[in-house]
N, CA, C and O atoms as a Tripos MOL2 file, in Angstrom:
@<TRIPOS>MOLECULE
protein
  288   287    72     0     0
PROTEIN
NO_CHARGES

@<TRIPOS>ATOM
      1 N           0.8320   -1.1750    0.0000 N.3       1 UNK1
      2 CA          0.0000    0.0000    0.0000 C.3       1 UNK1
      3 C           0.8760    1.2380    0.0000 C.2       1 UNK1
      4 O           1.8420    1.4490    0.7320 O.2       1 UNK1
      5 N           0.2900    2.1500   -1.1040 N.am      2 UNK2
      6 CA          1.2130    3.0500   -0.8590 C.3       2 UNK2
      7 C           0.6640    4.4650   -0.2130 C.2       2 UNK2
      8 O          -0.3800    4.9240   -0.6770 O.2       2 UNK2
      9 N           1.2150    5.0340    0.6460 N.am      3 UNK3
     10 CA          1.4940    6.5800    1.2340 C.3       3 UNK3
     11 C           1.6680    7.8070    0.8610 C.2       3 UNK3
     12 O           1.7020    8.8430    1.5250 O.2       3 UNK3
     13 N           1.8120    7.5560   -0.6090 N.am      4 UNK4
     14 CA          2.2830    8.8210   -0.8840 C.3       4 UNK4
     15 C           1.1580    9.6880   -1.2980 C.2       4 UNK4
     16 O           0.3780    9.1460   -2.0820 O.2       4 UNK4
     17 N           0.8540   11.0660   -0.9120 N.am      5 UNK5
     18 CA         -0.0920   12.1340   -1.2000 C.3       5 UNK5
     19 C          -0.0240   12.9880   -2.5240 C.2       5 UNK5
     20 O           0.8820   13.7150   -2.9340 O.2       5 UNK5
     21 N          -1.4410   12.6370   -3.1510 N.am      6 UNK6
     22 CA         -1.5460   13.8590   -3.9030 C.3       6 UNK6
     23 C          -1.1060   15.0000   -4.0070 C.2       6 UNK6
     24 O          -1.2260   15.6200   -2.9500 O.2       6 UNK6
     25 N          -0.5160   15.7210   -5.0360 N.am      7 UNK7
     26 CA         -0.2170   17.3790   -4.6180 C.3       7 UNK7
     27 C          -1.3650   18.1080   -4.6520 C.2       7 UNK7
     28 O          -2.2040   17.7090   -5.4600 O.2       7 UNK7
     29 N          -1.6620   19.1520   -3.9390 N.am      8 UNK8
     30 CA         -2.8200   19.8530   -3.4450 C.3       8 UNK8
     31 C          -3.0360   20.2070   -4.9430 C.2       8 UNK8
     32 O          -2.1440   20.1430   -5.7900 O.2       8 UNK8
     33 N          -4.2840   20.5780   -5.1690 N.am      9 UNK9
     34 CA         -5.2350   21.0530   -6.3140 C.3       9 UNK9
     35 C          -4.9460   22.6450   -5.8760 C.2       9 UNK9
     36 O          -4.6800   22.9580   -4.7160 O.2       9 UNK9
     37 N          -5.0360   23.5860   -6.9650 N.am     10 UNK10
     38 CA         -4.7590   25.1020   -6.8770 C.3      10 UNK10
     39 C          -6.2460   25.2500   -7.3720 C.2      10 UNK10
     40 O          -6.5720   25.0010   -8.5320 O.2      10 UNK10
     41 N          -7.1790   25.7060   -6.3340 N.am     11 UNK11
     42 CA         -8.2750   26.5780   -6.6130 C.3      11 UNK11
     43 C          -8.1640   27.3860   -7.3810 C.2      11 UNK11
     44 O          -7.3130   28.2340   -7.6460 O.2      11 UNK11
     45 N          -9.4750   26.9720   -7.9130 N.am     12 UNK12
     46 CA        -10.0750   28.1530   -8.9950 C.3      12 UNK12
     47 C         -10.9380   28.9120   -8.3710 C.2      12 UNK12
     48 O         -10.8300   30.1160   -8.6040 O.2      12 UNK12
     49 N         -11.9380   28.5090   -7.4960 N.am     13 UNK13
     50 CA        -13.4100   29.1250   -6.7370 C.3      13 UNK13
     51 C         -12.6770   28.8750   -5.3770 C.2      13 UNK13
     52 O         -11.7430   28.0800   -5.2690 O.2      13 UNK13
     53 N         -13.1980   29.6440   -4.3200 N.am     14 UNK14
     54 CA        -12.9010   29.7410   -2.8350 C.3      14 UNK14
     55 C         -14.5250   30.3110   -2.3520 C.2      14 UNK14
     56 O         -15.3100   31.0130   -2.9890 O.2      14 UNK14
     57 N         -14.6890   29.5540   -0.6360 N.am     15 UNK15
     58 CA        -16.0650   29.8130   -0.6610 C.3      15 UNK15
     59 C         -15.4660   30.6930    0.6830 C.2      15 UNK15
     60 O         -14.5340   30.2790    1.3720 O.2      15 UNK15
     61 N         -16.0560   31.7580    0.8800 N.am     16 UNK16
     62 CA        -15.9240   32.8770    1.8470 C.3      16 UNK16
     63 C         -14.7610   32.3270    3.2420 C.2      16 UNK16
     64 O         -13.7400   32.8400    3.6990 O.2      16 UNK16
     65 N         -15.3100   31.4170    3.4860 N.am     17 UNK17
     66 CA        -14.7330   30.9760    4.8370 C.3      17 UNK17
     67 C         -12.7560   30.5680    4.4310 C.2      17 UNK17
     68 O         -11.7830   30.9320    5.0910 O.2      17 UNK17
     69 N         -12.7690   29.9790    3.5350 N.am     18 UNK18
     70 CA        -11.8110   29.3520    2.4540 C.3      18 UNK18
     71 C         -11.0260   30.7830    2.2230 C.2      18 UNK18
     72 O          -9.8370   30.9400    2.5000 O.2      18 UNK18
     73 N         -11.7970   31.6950    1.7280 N.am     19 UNK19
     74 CA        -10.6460   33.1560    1.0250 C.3      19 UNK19
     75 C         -10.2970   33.6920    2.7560 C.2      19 UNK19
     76 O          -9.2010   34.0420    3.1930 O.2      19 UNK19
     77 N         -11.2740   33.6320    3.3140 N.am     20 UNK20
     78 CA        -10.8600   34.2320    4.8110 C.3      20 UNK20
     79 C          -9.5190   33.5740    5.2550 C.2      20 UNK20
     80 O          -8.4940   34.2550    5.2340 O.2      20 UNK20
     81 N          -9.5050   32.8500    5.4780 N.am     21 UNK21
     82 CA         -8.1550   31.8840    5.7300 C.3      21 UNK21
     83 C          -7.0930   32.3460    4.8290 C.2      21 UNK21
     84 O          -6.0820   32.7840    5.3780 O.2      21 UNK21
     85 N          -7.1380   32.3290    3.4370 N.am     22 UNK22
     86 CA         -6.4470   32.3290    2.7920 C.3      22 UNK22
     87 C          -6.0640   33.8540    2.8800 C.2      22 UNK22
     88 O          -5.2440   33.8280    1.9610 O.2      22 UNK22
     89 N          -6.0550   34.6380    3.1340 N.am     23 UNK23
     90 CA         -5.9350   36.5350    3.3520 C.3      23 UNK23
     91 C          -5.6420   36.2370    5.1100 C.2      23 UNK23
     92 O          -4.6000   36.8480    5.3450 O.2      23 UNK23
     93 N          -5.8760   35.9110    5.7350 N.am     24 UNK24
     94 CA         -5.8680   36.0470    7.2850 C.3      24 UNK24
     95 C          -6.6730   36.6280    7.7860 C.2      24 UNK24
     96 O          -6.0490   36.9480    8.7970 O.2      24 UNK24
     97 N          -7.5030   36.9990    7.8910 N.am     25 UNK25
     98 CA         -8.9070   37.7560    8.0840 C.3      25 UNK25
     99 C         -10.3640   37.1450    8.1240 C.2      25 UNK25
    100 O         -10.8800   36.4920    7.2170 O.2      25 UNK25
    101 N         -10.8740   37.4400    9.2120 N.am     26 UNK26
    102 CA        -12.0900   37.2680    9.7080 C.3      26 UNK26
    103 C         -13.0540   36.4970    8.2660 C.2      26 UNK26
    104 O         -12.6970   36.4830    7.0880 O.2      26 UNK26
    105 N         -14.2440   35.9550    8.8190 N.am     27 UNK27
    106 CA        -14.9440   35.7670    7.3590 C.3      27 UNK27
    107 C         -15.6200   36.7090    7.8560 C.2      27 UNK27
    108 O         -15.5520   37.5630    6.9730 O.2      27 UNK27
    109 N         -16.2940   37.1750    8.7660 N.am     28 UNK28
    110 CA        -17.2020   38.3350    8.7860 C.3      28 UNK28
    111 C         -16.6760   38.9890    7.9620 C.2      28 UNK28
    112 O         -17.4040   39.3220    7.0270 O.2      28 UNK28
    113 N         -15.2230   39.4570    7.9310 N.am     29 UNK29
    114 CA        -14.7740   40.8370    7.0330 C.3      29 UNK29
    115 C         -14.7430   40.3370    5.4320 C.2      29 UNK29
    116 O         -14.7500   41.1310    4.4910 O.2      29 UNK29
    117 N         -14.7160   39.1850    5.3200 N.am     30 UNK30
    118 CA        -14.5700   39.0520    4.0680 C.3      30 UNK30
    119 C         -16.0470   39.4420    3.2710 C.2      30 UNK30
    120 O         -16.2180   40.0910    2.2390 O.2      30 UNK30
    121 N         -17.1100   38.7290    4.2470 N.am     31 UNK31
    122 CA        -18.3110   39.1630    3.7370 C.3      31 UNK31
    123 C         -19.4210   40.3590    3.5660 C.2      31 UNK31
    124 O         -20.4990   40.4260    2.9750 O.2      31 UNK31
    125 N         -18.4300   41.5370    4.5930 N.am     32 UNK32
    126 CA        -18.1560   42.7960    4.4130 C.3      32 UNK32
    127 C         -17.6750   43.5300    3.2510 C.2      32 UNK32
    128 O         -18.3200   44.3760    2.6310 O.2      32 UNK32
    129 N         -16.2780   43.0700    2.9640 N.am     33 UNK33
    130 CA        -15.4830   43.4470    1.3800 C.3      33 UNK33
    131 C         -16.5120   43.0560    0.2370 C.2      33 UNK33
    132 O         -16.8190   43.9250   -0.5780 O.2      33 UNK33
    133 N         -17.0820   41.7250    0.1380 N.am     34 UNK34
    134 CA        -17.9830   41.2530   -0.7660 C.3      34 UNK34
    135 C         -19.2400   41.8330   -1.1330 C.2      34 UNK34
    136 O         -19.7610   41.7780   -2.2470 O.2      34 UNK34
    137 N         -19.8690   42.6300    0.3290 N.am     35 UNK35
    138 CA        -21.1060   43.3080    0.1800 C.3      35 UNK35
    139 C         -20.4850   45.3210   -0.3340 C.2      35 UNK35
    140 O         -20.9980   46.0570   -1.1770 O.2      35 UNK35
    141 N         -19.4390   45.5640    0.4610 N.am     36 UNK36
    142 CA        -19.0490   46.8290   -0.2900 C.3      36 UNK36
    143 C         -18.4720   46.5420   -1.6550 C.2      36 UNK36
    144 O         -17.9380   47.4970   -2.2180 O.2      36 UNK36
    145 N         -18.4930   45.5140   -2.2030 N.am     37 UNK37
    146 CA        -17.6620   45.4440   -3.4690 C.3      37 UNK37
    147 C         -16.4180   45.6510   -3.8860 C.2      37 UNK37
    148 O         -15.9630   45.8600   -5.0110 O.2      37 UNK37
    149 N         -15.7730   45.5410   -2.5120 N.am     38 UNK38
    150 CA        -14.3000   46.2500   -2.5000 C.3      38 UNK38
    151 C         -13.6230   44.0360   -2.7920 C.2      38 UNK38
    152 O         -12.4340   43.8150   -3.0240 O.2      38 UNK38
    153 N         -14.2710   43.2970   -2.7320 N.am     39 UNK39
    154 CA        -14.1090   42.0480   -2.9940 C.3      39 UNK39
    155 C         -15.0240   41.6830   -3.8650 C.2      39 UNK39
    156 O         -16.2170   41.8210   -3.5970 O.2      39 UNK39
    157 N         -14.5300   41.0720   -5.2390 N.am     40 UNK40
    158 CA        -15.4980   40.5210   -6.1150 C.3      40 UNK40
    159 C         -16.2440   39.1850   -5.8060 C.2      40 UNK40
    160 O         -15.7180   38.5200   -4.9140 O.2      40 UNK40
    161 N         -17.1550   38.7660   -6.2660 N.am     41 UNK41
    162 CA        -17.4100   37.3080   -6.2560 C.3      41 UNK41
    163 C         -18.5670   37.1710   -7.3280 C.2      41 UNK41
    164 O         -19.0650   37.9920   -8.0990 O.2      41 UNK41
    165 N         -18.8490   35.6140   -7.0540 N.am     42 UNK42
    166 CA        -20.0580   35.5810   -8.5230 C.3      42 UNK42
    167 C         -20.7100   34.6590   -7.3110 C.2      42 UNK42
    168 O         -20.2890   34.2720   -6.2210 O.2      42 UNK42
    169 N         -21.8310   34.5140   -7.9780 N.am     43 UNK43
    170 CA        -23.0450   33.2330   -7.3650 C.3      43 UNK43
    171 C         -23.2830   32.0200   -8.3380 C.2      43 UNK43
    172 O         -23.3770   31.9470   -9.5630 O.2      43 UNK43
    173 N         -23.3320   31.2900   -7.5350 N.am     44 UNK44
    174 CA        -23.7350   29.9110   -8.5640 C.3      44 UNK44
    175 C         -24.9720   29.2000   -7.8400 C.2      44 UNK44
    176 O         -24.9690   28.0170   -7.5030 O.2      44 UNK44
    177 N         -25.9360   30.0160   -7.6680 N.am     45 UNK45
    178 CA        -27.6320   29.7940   -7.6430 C.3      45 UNK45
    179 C         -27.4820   30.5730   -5.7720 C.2      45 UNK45
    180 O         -27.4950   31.7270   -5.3430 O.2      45 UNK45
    181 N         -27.4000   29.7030   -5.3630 N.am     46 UNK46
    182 CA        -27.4670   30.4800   -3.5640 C.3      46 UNK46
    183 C         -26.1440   30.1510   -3.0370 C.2      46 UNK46
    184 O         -26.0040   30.1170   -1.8140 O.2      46 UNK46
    185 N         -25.5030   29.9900   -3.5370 N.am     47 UNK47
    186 CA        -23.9130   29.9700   -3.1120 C.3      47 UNK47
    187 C         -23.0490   31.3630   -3.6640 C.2      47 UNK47
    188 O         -23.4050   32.0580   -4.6150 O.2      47 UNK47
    189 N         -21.9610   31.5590   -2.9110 N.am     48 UNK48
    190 CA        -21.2070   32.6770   -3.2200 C.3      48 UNK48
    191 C         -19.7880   32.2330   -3.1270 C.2      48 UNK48
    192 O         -19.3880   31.6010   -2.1490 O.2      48 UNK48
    193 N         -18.8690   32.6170   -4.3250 N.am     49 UNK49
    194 CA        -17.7260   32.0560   -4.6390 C.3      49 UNK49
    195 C         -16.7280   32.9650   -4.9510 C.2      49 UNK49
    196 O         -17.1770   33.9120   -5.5970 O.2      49 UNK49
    197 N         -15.5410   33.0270   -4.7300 N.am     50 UNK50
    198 CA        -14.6190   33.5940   -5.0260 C.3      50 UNK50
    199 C         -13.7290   33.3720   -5.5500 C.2      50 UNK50
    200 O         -13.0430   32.4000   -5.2350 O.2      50 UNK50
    201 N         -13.3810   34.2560   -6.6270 N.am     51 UNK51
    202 CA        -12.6060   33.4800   -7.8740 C.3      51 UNK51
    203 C         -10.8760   33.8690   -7.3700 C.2      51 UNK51
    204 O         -10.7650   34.9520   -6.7950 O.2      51 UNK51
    205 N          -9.4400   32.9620   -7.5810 N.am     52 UNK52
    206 CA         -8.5170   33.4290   -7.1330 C.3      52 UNK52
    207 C          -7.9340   34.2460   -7.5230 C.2      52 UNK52
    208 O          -7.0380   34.6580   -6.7860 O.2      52 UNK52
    209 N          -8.1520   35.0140   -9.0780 N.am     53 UNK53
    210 CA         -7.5670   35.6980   -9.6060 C.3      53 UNK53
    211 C          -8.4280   37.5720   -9.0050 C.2      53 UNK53
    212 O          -7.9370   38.6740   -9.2490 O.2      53 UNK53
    213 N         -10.0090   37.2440   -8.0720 N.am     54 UNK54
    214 CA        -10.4430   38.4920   -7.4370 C.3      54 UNK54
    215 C          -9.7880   38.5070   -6.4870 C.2      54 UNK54
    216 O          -9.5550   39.7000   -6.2940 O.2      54 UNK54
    217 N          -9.0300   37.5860   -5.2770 N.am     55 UNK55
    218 CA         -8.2370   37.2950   -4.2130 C.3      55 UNK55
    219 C          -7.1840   37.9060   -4.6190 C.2      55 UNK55
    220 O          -6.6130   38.7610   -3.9410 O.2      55 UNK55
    221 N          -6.8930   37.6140   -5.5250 N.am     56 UNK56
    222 CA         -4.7490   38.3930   -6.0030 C.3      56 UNK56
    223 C          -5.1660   39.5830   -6.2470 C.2      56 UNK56
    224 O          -4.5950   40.4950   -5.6510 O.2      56 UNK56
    225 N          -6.1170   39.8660   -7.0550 N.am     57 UNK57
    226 CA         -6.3460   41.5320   -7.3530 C.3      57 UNK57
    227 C          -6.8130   42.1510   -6.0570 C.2      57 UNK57
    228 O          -6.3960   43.3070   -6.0020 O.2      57 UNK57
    229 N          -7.5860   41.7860   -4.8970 N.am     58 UNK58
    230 CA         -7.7210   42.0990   -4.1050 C.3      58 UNK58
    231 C          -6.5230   43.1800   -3.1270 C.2      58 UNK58
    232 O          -6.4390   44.3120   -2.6520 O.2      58 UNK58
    233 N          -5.7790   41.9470   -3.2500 N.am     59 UNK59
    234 CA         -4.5380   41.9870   -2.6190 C.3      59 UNK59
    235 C          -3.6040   42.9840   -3.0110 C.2      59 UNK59
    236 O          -3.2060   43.9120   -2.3080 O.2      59 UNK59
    237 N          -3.2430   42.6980   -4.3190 N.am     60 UNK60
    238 CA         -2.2900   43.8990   -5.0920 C.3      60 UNK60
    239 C          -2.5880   45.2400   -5.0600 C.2      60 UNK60
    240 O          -1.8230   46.1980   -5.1750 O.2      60 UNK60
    241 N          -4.4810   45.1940   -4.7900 N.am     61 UNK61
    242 CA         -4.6540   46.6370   -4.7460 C.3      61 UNK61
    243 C          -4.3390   47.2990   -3.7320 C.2      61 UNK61
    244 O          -4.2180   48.5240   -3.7240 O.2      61 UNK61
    245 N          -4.1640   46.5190   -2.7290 N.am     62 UNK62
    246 CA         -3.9000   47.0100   -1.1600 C.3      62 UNK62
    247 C          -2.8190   48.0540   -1.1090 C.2      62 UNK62
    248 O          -1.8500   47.9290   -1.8580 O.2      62 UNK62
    249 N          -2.8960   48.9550   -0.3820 N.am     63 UNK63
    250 CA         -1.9820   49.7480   -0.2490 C.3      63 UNK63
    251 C          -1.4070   50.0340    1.2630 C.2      63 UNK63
    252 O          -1.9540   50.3710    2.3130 O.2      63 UNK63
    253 N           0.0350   49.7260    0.8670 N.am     64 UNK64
    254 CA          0.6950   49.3350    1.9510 C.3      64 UNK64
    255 C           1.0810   50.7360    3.2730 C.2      64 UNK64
    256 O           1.8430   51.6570    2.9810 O.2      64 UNK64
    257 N           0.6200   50.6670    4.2160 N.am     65 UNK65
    258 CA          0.7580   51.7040    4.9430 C.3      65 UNK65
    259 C           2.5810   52.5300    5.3700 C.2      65 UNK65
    260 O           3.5580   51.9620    5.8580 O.2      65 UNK65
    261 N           2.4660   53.6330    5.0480 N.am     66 UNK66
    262 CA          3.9690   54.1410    5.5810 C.3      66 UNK66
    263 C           4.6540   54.1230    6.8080 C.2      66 UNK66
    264 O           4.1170   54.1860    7.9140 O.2      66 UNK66
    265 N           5.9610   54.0290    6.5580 N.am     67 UNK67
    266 CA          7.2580   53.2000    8.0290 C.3      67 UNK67
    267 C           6.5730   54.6090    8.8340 C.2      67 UNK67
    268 O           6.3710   55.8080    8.6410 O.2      67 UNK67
    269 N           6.3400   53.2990   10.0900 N.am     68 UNK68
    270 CA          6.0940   54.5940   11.5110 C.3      68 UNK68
    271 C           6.9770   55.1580   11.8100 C.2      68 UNK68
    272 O           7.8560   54.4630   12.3200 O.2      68 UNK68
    273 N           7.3420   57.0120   11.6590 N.am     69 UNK69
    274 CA          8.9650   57.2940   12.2000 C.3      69 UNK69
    275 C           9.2330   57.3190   13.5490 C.2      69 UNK69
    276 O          10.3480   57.6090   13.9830 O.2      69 UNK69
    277 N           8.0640   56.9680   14.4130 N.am     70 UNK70
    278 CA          8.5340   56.7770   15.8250 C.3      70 UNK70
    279 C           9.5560   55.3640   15.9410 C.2      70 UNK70
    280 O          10.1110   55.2810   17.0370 O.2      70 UNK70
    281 N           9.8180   54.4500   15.1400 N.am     71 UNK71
    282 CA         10.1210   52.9430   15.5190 C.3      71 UNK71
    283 C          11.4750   52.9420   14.5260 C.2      71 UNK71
    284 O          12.2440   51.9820   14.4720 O.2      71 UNK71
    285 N          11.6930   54.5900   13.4920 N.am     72 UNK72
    286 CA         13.2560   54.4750   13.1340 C.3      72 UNK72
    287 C          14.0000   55.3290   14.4210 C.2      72 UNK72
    288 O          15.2250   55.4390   14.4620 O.2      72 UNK72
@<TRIPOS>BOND
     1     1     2 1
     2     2     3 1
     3     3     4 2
     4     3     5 am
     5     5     6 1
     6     6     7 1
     7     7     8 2
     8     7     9 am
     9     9    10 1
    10    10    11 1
    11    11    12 2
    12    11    13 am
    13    13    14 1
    14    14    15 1
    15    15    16 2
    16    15    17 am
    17    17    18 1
    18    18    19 1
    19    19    20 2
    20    19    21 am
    21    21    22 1
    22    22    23 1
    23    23    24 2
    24    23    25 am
    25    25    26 1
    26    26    27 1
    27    27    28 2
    28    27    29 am
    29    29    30 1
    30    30    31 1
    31    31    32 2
    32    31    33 am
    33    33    34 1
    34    34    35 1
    35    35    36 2
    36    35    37 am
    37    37    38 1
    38    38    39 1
    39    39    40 2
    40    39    41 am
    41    41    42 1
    42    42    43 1
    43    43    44 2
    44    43    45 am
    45    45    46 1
    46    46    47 1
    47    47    48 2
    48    47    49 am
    49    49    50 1
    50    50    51 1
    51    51    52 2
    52    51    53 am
    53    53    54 1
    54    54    55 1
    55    55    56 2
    56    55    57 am
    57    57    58 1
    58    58    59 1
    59    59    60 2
    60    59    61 am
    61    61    62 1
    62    62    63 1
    63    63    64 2
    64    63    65 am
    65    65    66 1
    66    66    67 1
    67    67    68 2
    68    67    69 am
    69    69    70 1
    70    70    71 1
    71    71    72 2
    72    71    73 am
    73    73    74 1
    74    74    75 1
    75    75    76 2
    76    75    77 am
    77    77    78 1
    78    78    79 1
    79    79    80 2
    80    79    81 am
    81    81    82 1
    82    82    83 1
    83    83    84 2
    84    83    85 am
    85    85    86 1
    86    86    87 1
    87    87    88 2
    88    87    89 am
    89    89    90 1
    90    90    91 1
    91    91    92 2
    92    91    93 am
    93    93    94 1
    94    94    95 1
    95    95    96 2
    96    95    97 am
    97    97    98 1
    98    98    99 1
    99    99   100 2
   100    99   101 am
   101   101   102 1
   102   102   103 1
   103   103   104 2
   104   103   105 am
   105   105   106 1
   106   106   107 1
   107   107   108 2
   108   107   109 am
   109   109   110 1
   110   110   111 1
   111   111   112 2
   112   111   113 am
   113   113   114 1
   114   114   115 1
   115   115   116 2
   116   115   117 am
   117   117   118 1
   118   118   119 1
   119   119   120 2
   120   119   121 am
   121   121   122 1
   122   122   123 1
   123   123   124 2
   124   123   125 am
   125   125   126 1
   126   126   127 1
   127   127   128 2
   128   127   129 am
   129   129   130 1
   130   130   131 1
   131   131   132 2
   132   131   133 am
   133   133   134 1
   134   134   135 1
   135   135   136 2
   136   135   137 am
   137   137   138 1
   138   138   139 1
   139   139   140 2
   140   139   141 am
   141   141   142 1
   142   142   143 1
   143   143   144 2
   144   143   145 am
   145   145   146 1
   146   146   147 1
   147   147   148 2
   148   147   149 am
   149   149   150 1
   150   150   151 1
   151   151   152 2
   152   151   153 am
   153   153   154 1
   154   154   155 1
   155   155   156 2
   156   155   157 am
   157   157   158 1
   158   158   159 1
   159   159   160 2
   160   159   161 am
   161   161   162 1
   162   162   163 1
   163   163   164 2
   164   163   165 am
   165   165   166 1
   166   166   167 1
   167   167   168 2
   168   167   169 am
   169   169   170 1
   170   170   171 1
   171   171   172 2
   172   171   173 am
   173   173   174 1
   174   174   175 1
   175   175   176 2
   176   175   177 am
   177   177   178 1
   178   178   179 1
   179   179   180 2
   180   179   181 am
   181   181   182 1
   182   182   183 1
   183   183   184 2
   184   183   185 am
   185   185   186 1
   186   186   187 1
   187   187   188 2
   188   187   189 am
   189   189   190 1
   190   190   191 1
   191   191   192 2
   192   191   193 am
   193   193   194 1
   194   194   195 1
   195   195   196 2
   196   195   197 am
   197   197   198 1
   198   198   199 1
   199   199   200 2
   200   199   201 am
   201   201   202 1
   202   202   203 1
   203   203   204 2
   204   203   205 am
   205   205   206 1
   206   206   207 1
   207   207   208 2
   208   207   209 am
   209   209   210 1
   210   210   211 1
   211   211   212 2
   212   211   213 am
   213   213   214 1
   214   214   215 1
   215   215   216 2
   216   215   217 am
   217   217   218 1
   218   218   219 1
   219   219   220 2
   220   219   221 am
   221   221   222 1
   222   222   223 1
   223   223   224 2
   224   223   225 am
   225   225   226 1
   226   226   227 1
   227   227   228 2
   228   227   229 am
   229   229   230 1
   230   230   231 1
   231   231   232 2
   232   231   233 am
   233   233   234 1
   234   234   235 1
   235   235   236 2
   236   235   237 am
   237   237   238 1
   238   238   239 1
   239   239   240 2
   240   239   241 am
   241   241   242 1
   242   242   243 1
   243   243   244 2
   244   243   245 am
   245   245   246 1
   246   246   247 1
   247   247   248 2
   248   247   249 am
   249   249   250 1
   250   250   251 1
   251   251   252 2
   252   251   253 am
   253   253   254 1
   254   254   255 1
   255   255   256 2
   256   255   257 am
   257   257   258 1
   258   258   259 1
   259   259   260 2
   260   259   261 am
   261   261   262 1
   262   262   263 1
   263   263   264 2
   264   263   265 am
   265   265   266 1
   266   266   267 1
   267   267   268 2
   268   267   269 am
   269   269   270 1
   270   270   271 1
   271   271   272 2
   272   271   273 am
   273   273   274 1
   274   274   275 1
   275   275   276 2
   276   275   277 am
   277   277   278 1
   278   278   279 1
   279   279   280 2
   280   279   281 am
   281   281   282 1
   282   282   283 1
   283   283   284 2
   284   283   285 am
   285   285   286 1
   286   286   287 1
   287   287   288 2
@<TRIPOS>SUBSTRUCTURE
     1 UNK1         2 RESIDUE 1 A UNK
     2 UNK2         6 RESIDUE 1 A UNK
     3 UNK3        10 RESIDUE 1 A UNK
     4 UNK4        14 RESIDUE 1 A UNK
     5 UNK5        18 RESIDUE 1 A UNK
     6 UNK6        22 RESIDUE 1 A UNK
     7 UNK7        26 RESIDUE 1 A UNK
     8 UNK8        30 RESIDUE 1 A UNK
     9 UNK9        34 RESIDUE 1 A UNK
    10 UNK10       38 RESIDUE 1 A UNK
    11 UNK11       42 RESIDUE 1 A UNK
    12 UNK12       46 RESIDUE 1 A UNK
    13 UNK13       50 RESIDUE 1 A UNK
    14 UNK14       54 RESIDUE 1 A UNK
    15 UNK15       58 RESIDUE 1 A UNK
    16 UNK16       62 RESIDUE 1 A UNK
    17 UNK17       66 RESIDUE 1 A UNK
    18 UNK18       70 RESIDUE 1 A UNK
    19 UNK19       74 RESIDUE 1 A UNK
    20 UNK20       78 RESIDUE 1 A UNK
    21 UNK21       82 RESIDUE 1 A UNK
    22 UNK22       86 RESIDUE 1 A UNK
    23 UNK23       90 RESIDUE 1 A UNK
    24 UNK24       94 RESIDUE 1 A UNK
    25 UNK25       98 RESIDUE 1 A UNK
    26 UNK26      102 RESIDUE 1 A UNK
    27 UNK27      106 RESIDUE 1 A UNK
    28 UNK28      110 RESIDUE 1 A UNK
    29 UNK29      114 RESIDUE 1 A UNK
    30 UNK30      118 RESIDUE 1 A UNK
    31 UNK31      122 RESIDUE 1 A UNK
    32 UNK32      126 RESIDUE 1 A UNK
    33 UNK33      130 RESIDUE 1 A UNK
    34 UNK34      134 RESIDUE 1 A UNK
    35 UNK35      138 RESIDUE 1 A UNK
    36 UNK36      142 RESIDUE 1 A UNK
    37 UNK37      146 RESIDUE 1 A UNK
    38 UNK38      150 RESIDUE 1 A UNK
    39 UNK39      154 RESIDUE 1 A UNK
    40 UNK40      158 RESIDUE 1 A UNK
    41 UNK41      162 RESIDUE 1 A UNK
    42 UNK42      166 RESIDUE 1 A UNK
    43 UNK43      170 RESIDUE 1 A UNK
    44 UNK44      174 RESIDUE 1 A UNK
    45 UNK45      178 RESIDUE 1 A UNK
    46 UNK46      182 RESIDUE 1 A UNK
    47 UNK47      186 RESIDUE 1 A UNK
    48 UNK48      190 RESIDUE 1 A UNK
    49 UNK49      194 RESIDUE 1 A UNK
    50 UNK50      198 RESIDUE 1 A UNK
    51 UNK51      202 RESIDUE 1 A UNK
    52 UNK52      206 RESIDUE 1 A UNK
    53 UNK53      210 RESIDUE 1 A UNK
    54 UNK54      214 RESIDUE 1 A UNK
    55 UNK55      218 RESIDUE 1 A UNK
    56 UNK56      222 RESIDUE 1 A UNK
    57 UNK57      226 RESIDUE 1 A UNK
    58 UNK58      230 RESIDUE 1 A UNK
    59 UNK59      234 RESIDUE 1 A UNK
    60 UNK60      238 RESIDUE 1 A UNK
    61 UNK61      242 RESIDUE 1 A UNK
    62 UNK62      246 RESIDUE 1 A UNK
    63 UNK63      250 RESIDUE 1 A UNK
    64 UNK64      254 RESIDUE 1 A UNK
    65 UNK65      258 RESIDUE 1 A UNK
    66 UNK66      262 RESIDUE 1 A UNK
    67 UNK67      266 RESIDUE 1 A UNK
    68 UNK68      270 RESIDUE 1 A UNK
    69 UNK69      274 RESIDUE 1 A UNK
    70 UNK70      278 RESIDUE 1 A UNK
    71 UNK71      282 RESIDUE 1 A UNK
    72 UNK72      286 RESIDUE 1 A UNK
């Protein structure tokens, strides 16, 4: 018998709880971003999905806050 594991599958769809994890952040907040539209998603009848390429754009858009000069 053998042991050895599959390599993980790279999502295409992520379901709220899933992108939360994957960002580090609350799912409440994710489903916050999703309702301001500041996070895309689509529906597939009463489900809500998130595509990984709205997750990376998500992300890239972020703008990174400036060095605190109290801590140079």
């Amino acid at each position: 018998m053998s042991t050895a594991t599959a390599a993980p599958v790279d999502r295409l769809l992520y379901k709220p709880e899933e992108a939360a994890e994957a960002l580090a952040i609350g799912r409440s907040t994710v489903y916050e971003l999703m309702a301001e539209g500041a996070l895309n998603y689509i529906k597939l009848g009463r489900l809500r999905r998130i595509r990984r390429a709205d997750l990376e754009a998500y992300v890239a858009n972020l703008t990174p806050c400036p060095p605190d000069p109290s801590t140079t």
